[in-house]
N, C-alpha and C positions, 0 to 999 in steps of 0.2 A: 504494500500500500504506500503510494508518494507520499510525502512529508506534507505536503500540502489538503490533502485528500481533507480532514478532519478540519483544516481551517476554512476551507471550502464547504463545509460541510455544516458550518458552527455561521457561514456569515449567512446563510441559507434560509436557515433556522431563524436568525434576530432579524434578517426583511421581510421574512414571514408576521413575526411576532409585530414591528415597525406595522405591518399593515394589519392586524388583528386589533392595534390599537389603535389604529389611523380610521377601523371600520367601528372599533365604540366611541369614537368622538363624536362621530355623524348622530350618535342617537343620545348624547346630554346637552344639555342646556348650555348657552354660555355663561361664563364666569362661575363656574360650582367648582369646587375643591378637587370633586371626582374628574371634571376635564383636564385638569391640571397635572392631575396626577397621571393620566393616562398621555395627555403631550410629554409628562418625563419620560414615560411607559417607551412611546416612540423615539423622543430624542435620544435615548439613550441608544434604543438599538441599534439606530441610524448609525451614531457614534460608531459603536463596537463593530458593524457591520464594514466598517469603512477598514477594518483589520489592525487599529493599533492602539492599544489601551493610552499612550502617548494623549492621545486627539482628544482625550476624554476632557469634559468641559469642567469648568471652576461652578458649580451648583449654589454656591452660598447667598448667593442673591438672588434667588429663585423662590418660589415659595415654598411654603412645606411641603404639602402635598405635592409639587413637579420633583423637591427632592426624593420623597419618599417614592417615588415611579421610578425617579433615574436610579435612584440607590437601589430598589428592589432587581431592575435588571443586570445590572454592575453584581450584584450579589450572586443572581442565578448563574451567571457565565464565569464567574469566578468558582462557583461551589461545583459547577462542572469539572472542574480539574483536569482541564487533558480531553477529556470525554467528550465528544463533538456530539451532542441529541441531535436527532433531525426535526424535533419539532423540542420549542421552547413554552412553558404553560404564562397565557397572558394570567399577570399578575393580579390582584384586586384590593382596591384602597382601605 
């Protein structure tokens, strides 16, 4: 298996996820904590999907809930360890 295979495999997975969250924004209102949290949902994967934990963004000016979205996907691909899933479980505020 290429060394690549799994990172290929892992960025797959978080534009999936990018659009699993990009498809529950359409159905909240604007300005609720739960859109916020689910724009972290997406920015983050968008992030990590781009392949370099480097790129990942400074969150502290952001709100709670967009933190708690970015930090919960930052958490799930980190807790992967190695482990490339081909599907990633959208997270919930």
């Amino acid at each position: 298996m290429p060394s690549t295979e799994p990172q290929v495999i892992m960025q797959t997975a978080l534009r999936r996820l990018a659009e699993e969250a990009r498809e529950r924004l359409v159905t909240l209102g604007p300005q609720t904590e739960e859109r916020e949290f689910y724009v972290g949902v997406m920015t983050a994967a968008e992030d990590l999907s781009r392949g370099s934990h480097a790129q990942l963004r400074s969150v502290g000016d952001r709100s709670r809930a967009f933190r708690d979205g970015y930090l919960e996907v930052s958490n799930l691909v980190g807790a992967a360890g190695g482990h490339a899933p081909s599907r990633l479980p959208l997270p919930t505020p």
